[in-house]
N, C-alpha and C positions, 0 to 999 in steps of 0.2 A: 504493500500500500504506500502511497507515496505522499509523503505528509505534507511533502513545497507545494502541491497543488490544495490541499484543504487549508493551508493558513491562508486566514481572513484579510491578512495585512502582509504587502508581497514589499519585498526590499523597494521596489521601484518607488514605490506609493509613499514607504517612509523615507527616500531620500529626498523625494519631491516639497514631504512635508517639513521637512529640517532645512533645505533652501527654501523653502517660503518664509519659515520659521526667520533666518538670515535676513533676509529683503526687507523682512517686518520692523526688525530690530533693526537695521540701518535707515531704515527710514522717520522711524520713532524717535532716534538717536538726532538723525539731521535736522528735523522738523521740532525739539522740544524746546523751542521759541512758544511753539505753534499749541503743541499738545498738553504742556504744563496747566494752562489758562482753560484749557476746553474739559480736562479730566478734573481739574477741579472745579468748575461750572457743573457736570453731573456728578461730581461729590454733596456741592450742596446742594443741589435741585433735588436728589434722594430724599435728604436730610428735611427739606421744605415742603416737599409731596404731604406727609399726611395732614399738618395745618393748614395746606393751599383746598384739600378735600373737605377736612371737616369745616372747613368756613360754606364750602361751598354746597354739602348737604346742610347748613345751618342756614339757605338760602340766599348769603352773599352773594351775589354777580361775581362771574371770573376774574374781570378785571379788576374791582374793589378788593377781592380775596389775592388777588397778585400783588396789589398796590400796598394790600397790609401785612404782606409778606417778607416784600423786599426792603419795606420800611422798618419792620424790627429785627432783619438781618444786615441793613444798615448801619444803623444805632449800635448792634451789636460789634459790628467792625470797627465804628468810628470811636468808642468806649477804648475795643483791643488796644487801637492805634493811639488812641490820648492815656492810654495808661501804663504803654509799655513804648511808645515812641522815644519819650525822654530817657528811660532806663538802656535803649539800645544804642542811643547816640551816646550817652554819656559814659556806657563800657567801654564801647567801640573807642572812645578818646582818651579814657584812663588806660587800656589797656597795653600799651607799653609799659606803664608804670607796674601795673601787675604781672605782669610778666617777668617784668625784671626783678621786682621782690620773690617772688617764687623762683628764680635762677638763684640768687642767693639764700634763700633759705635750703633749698635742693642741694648745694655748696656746703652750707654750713654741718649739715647733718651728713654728706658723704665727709667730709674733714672728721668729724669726729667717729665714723667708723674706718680709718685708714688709720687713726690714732690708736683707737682698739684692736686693730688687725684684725678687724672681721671682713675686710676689705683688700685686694693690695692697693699701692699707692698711684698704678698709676689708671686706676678703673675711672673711666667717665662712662658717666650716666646717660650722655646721650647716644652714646653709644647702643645700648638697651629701649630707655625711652625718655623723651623731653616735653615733659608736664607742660613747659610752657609753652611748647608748639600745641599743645591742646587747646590751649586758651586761646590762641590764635586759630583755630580752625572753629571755633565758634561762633568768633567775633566774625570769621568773613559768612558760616553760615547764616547767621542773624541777618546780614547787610545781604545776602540774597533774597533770603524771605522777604527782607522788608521794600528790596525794588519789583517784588514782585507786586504790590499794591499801585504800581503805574500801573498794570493792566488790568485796574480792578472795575475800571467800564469796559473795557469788552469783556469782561467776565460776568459782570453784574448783566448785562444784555444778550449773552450767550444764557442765562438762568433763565431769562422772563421771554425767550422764546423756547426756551426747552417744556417750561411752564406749560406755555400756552399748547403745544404741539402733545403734551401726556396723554391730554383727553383726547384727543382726536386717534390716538395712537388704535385701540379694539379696533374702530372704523377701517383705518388703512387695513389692518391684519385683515381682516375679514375678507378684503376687496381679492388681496394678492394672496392670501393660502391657499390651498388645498382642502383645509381640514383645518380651519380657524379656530373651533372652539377648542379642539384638543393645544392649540399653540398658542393661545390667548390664555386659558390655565396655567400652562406652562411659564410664559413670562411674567404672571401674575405672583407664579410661588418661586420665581426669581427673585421679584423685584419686592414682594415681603419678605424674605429670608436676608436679602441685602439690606433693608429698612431696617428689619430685627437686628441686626448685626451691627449697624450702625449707632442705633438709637444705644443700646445697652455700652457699646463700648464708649460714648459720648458722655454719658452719664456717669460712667463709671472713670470715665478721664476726668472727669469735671470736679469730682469728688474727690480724685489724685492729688490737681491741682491745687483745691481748693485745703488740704489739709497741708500739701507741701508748703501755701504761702502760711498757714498759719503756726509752722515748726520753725521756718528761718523766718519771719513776725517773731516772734518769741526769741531768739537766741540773737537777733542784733544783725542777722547775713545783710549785705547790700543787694539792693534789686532784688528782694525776697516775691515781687510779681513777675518779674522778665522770668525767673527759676520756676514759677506756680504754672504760666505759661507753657514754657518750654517742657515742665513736665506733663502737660496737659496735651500736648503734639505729640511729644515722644510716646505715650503711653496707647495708642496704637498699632504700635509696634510692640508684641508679646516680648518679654524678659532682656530683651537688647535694648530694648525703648530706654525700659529705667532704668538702667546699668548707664545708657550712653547723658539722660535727663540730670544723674546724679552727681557724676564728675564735675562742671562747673561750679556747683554750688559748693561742693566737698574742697576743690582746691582756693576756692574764693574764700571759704572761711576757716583753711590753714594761713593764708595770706591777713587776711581781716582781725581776727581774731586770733586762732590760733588752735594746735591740733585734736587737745579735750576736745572741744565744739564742734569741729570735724568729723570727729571718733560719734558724736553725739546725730550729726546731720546724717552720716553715713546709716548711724542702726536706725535713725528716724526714719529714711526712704524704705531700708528696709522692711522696717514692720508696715509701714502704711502699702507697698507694694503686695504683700504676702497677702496681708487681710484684703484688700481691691481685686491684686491680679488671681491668688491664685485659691481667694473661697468664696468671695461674691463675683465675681467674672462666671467663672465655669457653675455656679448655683440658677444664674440667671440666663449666661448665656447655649448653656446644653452640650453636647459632643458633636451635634452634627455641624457646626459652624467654627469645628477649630482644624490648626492646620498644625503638621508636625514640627517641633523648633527646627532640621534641618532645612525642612522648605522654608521657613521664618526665615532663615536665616540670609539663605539663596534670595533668595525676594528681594531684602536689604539689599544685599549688592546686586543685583539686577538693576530694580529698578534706582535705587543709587546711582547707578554707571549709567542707564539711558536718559533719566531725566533731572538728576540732579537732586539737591536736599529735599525737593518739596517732591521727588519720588519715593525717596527713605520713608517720607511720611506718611506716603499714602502704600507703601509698599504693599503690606497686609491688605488693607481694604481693594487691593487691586487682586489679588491672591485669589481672597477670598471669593469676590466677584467671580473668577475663573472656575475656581472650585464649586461654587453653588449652581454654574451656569453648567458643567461637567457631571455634577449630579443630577443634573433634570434630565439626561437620557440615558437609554439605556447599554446604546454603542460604547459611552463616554465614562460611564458611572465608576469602573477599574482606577480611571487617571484619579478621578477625584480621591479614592480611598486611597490613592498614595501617595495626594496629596495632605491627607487627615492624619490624625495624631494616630501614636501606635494604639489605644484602644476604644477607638470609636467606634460606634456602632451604624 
């Protein structure tokens, strides 16, 4: 019996699909001028869907229910941006100075293990790693994210026609399917499984944040919002998020303050991470909507390398999307379970 001819999937087909695979990713790469502004347009159009609905079975007009949409997703921005603008220009302009104090105190403490001999003498640390080149890849990711707010009307206009286009969306399907209503369910328990995913990990980001500003509030850290923030973006990103969210604040209040309080900031993310990420997260959000830390991980630098910081951030929620969209058939359903964690069901 000859097995080359019953496999379903013939070398030809998967090398076609691995150069397409290529073309896509070069093009995604060349164009993420292009795609950064449009993937996060249908990041928050998701996110705005079910209050654009409920206004509008609550009998608002569409355009009023868009109008009061975009207005308190507005406000909402214009808030982020007055309350964390000054914190990111005013790092971004100390931060020579912090860097150079953390060069010498990095100094200071290698000196007195070459003194000990727990060291030899002529060991340099950057050699290994340089804390303050850390501080420095933050300050220029900050100053990314924040030019990204030039394209925040064609973003904001790319949303209230996505708005507009949802409802009409069953219509088209219908026109152009085959078999509409079985494909119209289908994208339906897509685009609630993305909604669900979104919604809980928001909330549960928000609550990150909202506990990280009130730890460095209390212990005296500088820019304890820019860090509430920051951990509020990264926490999207399963277990790399808060690992990469906690460094900043951890080396800014060895610098500030000093290492007790550090020692103090570091078990503080901890605990608040454990209790969010890993027993109310998966309490509320279930097994079928997670993905394994190694694809976490690949994701990161994936979409890291195609579209830059504000892809790290959406890294996961793009993952996810794939994997949810991989589980609604049944050709596809195998990728999705190996894209899931090892015991999900």
């Amino acid at each position: 019996m000859n097995t080359s001819t019953n496999n379903p999937v013939k070398t030809s087909q998967v090398l076609i699909i691995l150069a397409s695979f290529v073309i896509i990713v070069a093009g995604m790469k060349a164009a993420e001028s292009i795609i950064v502004p449009f993937l996060l347009s249908i990041f928050i159009s998701i996110i705005a869907s079910p209050p654009f609905f409920w206004l509008q079975n609550k009998g608002v007009p569409k355009a009023v229910s868009i109008i009061i949409v975009i207005l308190v997703f507005l406000i909402f921005i214009f808030l982020i941006g007055l309350l964390i603008g000054t914190s990111v220009n005013d790092f971004t302009f100390k931060l020579p100075y912090y860097q150079q104090k953390l060069q010498d105190q990095t100094q200071t403490i290698i000196s007195w293990l070459i003194e000990k001999n727990f060291i030899e003498p002529d060991f340099q640390i950057s050699n290994v790693f340089n804390p303050a080149a850390v501080l420095g890849i933050v300050g220029d990711a900050l100053n990314q994210v924040s030019n990204l707010f030039a394209d925040g009307f064609l973003i904001l206009l790319t949303v209230i026609f996505m708005m507009l286009e949802v409802t009409s969306l069953p219509i088209k399907l219908k026109k152009i399917l085959n078999n509409p209503e079985e494909s119209i369910k289908r994208v339906q328990s897509v685009t609630l499984n993305i909604n669900k995913y979104i919604a809980i990990k928001t909330w549960i980001s928000l609550s990150t944040g909202i506990l990280v500003f009130i730890l460095l509030l209390i212990l005296g850290v500088d820019y304890p919002l820019l860090w509430a923030v920051l951990a509020f973006a990264l926490n999207f990103i399963p277990t790399i998020g808060s690992i990469i969210a906690l460094i900043p604040p951890v080396l800014l209040t060895i610098i500030q303050i000093g290492f007790v309080e550090a020692l103090i900031v570091l078990i503080g993310y901890v605990i608040i991470n454990t209790i969010m990420g890993n027993i109310l997260e998966p309490k509320f959000m279930g097994k079928g909507l997670g993905l394994s830390t190694l694809v976490v991980f690949l994701s990161l630098i994936f979409w890291g390398w195609v579209l830059g910081p504000i892809g790290m951030l959406l890294s996961v929620p793009l993952t996810i999307t794939i994997k949810i969209i991989l589980d609604s058939s049944d050709e596809t359903r195998w990728l999705a379970v190996l894209l899931g964690p090892e015991h999900s069901e």
